[in-house]
PDB file of N, CA, C and O in Angstrom:
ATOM      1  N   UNK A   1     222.487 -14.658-163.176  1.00  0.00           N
ATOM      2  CA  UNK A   1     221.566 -15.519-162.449  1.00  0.00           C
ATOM      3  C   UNK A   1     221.423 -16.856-163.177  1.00  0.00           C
ATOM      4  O   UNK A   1     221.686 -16.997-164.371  1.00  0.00           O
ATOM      5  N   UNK A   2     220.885 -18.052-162.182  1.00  0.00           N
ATOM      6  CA  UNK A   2     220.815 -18.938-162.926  1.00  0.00           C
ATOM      7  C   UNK A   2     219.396 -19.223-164.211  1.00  0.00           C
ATOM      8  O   UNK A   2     218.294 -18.676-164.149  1.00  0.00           O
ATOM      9  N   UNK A   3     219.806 -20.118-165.187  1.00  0.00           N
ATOM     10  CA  UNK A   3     218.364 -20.113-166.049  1.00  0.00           C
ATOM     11  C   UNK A   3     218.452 -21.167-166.093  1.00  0.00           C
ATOM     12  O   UNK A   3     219.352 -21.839-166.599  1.00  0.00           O
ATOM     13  N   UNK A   4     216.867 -21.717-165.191  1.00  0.00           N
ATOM     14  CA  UNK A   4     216.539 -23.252-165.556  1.00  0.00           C
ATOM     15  C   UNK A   4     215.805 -23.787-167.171  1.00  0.00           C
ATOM     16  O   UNK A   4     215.075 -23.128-167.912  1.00  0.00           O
ATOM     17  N   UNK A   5     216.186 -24.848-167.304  1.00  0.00           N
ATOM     18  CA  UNK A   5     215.463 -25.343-168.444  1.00  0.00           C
ATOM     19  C   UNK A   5     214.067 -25.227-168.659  1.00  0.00           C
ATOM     20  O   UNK A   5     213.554 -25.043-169.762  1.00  0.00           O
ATOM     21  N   UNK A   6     213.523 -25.326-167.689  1.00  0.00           N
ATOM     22  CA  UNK A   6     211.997 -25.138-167.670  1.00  0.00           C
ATOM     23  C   UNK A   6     211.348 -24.578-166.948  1.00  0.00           C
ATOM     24  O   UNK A   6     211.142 -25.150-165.878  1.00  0.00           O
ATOM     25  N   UNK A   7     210.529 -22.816-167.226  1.00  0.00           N
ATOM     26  CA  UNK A   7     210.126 -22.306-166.174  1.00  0.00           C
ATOM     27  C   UNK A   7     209.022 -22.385-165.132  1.00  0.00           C
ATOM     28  O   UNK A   7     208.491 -21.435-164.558  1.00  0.00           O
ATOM     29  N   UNK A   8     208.756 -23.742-164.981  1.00  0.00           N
ATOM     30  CA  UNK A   8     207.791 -24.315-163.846  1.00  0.00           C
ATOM     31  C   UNK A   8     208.179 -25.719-164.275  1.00  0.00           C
ATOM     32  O   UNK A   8     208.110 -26.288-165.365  1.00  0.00           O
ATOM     33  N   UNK A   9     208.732 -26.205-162.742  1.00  0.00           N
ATOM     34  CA  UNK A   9     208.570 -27.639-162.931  1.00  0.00           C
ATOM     35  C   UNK A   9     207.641 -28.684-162.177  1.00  0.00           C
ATOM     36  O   UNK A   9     207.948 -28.630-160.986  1.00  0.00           O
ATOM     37  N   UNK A  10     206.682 -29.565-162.373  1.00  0.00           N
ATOM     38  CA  UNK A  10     205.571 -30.082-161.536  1.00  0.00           C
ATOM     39  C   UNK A  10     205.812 -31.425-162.158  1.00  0.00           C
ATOM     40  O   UNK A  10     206.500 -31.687-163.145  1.00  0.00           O
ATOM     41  N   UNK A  11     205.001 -32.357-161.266  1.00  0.00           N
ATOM     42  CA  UNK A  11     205.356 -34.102-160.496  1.00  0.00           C
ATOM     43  C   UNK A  11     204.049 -34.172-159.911  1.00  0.00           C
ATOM     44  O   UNK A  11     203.485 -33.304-159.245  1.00  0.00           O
ATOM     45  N   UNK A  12     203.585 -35.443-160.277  1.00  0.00           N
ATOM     46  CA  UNK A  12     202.414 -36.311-159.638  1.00  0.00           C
ATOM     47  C   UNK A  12     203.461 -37.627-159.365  1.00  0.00           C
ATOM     48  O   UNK A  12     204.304 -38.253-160.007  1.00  0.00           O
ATOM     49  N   UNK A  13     202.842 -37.646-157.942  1.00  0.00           N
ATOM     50  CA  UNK A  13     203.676 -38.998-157.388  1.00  0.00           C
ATOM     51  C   UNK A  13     202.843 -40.304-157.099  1.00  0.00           C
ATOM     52  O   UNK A  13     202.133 -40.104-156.114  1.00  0.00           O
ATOM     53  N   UNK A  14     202.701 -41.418-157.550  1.00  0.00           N
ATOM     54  CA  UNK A  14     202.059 -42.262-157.426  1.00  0.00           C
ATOM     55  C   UNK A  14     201.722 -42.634-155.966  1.00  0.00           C
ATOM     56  O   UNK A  14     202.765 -43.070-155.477  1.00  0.00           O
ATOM     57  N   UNK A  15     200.598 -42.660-154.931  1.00  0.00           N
ATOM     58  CA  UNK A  15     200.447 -43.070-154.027  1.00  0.00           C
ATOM     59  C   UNK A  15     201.470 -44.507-153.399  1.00  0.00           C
ATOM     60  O   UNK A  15     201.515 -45.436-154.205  1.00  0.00           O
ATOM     61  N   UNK A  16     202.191 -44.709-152.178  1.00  0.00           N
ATOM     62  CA  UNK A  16     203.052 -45.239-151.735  1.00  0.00           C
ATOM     63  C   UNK A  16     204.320 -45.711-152.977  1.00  0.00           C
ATOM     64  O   UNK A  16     204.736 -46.742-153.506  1.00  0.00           O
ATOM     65  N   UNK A  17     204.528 -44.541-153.008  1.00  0.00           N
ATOM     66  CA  UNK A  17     206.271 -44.195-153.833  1.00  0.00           C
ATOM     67  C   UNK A  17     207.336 -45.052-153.206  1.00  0.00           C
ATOM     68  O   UNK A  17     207.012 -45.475-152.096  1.00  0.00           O
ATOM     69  N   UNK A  18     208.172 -45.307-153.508  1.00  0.00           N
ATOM     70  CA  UNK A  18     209.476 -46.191-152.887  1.00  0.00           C
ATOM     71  C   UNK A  18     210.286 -45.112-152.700  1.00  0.00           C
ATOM     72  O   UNK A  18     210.559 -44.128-153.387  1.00  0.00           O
ATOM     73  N   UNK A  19     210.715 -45.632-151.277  1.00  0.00           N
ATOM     74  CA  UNK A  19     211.619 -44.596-150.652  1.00  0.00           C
ATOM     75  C   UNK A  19     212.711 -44.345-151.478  1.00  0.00           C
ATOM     76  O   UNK A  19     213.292 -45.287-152.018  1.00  0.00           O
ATOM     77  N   UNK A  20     213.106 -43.053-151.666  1.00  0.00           N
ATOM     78  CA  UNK A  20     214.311 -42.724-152.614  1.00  0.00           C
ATOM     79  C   UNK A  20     214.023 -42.860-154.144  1.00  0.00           C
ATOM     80  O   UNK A  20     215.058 -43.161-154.739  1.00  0.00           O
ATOM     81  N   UNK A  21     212.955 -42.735-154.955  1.00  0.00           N
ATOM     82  CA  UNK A  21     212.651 -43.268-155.722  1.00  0.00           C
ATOM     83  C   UNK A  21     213.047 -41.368-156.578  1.00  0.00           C
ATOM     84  O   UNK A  21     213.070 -40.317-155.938  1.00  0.00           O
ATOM     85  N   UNK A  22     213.322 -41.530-158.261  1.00  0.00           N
ATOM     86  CA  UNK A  22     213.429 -40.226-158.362  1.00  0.00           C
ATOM     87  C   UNK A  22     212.058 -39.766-158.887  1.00  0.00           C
ATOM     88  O   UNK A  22     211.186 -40.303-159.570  1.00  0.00           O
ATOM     89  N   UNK A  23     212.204 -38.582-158.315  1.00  0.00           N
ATOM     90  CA  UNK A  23     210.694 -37.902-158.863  1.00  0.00           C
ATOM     91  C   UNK A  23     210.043 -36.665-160.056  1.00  0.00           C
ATOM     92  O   UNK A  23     209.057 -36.508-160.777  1.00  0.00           O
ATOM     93  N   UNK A  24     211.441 -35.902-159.660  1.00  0.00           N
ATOM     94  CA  UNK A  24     212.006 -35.240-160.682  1.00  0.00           C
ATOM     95  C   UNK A  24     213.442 -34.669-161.055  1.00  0.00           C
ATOM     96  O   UNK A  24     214.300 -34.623-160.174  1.00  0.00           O
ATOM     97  N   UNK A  25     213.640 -34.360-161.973  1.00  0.00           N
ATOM     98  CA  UNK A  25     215.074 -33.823-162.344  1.00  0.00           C
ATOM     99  C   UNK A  25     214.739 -32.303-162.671  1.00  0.00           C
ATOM    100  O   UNK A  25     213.868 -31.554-163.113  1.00  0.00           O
ATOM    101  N   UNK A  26     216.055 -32.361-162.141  1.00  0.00           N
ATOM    102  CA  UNK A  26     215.764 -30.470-162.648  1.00  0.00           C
ATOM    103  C   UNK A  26     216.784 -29.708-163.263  1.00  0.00           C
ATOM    104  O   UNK A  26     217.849 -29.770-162.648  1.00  0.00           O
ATOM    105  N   UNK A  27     216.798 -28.931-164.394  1.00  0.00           N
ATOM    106  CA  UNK A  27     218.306 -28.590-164.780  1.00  0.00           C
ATOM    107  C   UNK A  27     218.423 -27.255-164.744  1.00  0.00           C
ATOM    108  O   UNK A  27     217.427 -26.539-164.640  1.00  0.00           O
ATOM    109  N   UNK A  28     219.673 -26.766-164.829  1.00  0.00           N
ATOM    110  CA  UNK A  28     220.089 -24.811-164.740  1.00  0.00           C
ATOM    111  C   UNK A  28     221.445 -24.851-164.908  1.00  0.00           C
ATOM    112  O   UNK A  28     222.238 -25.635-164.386  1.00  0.00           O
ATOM    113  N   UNK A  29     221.643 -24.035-165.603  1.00  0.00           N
ATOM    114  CA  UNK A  29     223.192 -23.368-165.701  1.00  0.00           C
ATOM    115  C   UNK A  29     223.428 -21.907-165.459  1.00  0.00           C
ATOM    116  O   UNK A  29     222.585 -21.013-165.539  1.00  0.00           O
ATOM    117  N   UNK A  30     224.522 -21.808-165.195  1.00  0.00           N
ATOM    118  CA  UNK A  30     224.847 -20.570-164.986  1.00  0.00           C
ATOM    119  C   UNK A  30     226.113 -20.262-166.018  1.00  0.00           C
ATOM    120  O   UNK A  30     226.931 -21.053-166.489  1.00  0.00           O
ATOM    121  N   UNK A  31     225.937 -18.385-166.255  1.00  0.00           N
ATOM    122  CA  UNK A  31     226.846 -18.541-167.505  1.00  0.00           C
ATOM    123  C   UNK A  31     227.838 -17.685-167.189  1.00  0.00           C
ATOM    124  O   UNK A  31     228.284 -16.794-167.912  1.00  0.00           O
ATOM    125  N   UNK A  32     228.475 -18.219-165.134  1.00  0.00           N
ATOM    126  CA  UNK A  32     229.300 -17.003-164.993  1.00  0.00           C
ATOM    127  C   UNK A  32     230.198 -18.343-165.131  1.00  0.00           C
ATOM    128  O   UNK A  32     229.706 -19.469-165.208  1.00  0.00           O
ATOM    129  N   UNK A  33     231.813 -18.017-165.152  1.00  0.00           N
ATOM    130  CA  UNK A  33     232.830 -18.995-164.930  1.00  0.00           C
ATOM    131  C   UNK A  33     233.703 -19.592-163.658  1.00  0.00           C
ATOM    132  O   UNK A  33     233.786 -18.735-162.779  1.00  0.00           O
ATOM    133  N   UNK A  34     234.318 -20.717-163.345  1.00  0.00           N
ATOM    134  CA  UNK A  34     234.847 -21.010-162.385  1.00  0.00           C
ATOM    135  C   UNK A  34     233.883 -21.556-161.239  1.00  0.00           C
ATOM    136  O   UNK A  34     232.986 -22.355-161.506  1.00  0.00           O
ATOM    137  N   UNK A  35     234.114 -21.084-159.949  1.00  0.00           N
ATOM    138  CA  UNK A  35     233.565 -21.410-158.687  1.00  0.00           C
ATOM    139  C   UNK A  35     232.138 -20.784-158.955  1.00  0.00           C
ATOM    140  O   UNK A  35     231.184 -21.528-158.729  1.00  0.00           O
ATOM    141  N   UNK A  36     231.844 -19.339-159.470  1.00  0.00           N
ATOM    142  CA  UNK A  36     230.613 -18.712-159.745  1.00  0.00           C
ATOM    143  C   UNK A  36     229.741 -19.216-160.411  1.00  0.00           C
ATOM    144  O   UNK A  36     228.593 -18.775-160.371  1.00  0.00           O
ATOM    145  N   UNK A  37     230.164 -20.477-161.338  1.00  0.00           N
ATOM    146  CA  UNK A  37     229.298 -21.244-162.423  1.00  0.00           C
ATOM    147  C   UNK A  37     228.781 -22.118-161.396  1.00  0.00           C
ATOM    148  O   UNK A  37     227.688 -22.617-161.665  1.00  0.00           O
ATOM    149  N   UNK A  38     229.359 -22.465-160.148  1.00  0.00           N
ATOM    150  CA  UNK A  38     228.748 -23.797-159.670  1.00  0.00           C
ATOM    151  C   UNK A  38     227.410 -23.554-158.871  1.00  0.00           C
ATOM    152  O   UNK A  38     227.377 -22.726-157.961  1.00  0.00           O
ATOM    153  N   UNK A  39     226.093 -24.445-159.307  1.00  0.00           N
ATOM    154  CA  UNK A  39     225.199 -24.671-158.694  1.00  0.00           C
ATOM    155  C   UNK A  39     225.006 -25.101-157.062  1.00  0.00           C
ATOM    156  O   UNK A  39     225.855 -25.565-156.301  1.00  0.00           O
ATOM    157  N   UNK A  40     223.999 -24.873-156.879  1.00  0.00           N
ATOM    158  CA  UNK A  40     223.449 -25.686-155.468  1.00  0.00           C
ATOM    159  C   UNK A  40     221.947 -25.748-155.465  1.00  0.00           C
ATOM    160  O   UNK A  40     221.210 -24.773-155.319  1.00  0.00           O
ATOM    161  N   UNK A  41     221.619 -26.824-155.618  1.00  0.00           N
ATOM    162  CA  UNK A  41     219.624 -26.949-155.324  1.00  0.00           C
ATOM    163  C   UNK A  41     219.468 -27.245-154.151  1.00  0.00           C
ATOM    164  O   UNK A  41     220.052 -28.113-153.502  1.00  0.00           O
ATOM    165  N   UNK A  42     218.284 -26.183-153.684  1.00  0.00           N
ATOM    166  CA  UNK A  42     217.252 -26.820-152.016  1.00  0.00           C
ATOM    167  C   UNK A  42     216.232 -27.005-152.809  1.00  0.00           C
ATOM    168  O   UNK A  42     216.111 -26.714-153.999  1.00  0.00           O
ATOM    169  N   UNK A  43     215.211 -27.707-151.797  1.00  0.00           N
ATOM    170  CA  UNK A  43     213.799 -27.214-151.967  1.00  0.00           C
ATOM    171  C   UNK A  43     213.195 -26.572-150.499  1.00  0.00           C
ATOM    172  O   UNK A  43     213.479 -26.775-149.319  1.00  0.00           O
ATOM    173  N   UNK A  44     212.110 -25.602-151.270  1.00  0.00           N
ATOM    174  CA  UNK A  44     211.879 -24.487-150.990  1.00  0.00           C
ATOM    175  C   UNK A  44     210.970 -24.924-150.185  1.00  0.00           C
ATOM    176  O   UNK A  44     210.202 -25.818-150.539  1.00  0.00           O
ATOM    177  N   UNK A  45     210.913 -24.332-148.912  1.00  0.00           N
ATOM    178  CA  UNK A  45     209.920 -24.823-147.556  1.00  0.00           C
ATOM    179  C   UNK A  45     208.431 -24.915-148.336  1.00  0.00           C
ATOM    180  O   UNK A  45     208.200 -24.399-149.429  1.00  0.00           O
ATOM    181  N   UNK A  46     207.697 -25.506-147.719  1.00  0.00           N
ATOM    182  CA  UNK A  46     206.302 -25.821-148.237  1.00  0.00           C
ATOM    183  C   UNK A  46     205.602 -26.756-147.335  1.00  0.00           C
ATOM    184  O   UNK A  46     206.029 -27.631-146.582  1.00  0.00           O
ATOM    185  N   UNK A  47     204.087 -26.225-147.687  1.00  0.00           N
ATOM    186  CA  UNK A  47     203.591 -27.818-147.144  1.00  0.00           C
ATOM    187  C   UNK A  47     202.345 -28.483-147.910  1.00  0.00           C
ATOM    188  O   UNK A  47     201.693 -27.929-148.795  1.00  0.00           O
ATOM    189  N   UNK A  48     202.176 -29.550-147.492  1.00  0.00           N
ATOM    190  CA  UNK A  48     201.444 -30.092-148.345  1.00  0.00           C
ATOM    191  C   UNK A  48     200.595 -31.295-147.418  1.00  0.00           C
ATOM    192  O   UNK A  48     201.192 -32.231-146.887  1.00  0.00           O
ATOM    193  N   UNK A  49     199.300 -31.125-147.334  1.00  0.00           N
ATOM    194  CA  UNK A  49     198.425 -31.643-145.975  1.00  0.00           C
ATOM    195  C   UNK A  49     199.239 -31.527-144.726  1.00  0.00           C
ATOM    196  O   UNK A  49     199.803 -32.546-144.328  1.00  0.00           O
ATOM    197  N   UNK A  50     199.328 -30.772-144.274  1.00  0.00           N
ATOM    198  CA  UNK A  50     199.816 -30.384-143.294  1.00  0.00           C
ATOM    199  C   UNK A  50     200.874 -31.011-142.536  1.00  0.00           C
ATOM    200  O   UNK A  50     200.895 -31.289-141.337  1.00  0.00           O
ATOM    201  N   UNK A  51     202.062 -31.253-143.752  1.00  0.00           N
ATOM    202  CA  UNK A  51     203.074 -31.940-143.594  1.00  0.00           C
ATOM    203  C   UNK A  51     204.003 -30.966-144.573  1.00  0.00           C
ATOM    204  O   UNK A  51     203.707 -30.604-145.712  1.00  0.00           O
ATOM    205  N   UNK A  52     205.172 -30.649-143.845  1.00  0.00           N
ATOM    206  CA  UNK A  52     206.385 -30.362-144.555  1.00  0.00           C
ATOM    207  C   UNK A  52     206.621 -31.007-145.871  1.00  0.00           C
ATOM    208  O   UNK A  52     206.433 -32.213-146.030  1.00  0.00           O
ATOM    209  N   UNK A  53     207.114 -30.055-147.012  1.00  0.00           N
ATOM    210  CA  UNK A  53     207.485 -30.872-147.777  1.00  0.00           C
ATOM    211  C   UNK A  53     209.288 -31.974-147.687  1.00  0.00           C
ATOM    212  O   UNK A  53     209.623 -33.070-148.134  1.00  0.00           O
ATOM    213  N   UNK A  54     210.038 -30.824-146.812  1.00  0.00           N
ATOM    214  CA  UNK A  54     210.893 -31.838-146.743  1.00  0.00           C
ATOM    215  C   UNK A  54     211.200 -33.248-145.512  1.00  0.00           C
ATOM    216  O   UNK A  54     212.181 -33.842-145.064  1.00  0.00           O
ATOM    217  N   UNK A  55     209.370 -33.299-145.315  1.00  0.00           N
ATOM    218  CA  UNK A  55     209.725 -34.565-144.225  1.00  0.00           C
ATOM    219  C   UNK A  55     209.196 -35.227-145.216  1.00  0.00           C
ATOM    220  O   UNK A  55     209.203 -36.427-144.941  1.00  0.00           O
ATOM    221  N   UNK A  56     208.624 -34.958-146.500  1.00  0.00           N
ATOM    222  CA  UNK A  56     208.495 -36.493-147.700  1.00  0.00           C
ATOM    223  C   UNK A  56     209.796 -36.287-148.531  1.00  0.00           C
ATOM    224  O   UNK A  56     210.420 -37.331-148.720  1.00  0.00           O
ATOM    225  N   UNK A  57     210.204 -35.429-148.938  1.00  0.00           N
ATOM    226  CA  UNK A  57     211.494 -35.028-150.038  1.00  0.00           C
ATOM    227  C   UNK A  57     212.589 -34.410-149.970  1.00  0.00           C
ATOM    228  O   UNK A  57     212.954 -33.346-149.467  1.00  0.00           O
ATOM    229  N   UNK A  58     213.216 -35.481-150.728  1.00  0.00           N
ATOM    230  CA  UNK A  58     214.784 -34.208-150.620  1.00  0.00           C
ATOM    231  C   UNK A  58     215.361 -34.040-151.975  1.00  0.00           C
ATOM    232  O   UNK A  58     214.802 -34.630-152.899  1.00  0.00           O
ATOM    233  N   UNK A  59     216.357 -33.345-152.204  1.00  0.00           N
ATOM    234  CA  UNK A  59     217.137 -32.729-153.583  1.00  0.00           C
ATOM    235  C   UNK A  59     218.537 -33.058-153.084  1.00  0.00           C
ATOM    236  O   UNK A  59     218.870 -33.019-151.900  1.00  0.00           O
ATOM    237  N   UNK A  60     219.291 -33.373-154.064  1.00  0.00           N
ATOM    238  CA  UNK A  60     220.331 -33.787-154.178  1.00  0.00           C
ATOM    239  C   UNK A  60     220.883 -32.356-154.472  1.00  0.00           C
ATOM    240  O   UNK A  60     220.480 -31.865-155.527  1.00  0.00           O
ATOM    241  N   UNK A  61     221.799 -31.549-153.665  1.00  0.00           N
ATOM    242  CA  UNK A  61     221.784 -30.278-154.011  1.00  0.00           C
ATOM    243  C   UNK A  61     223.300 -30.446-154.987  1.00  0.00           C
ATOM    244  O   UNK A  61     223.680 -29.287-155.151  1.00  0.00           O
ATOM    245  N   UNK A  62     223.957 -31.079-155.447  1.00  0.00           N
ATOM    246  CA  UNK A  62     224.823 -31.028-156.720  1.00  0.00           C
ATOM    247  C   UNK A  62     224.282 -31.154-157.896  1.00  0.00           C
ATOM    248  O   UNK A  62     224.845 -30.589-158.834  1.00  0.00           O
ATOM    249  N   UNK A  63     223.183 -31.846-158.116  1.00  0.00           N
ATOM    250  CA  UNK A  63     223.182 -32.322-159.134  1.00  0.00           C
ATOM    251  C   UNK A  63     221.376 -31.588-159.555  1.00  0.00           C
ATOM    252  O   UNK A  63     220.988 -31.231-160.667  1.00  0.00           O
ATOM    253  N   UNK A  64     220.819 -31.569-158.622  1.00  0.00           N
ATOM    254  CA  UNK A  64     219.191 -30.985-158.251  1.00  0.00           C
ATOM    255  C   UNK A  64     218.513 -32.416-158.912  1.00  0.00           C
ATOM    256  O   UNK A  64     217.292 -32.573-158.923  1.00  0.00           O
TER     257      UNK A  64
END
């Protein structure tokens, strides 16, 4: 399985953020080899005032 660097990651976002702006980074490896080593990040449905989190955010799922 994968092991992230840090086991909870949390972000305060400054009120009117710039679009695309980064907010957080996130890291993990995996310690199988080849195609099995390779990652993929989502983020995980949510909401937040009664707004989706991914109609404010997205993840770069190569890189998270």
């Amino acid at each position: 399985a994968p092991v992230f660097a840090e086991a909870r990651y949390c972000a305060r976002l400054p009120e009117n953020n710039a679009a695309g702006a980064l907010v957080l980074r996130v890291r993990a490896w995996d310690a199988d080899w080849g195609q099995n080593e390779r990652l993929r990040y989502r983020l995980g449905e949510g909401w937040v005032r009664g707004a989706t989190l991914s109609s404010s955010l997205s993840v770069q799922a190569e890189t998270g």
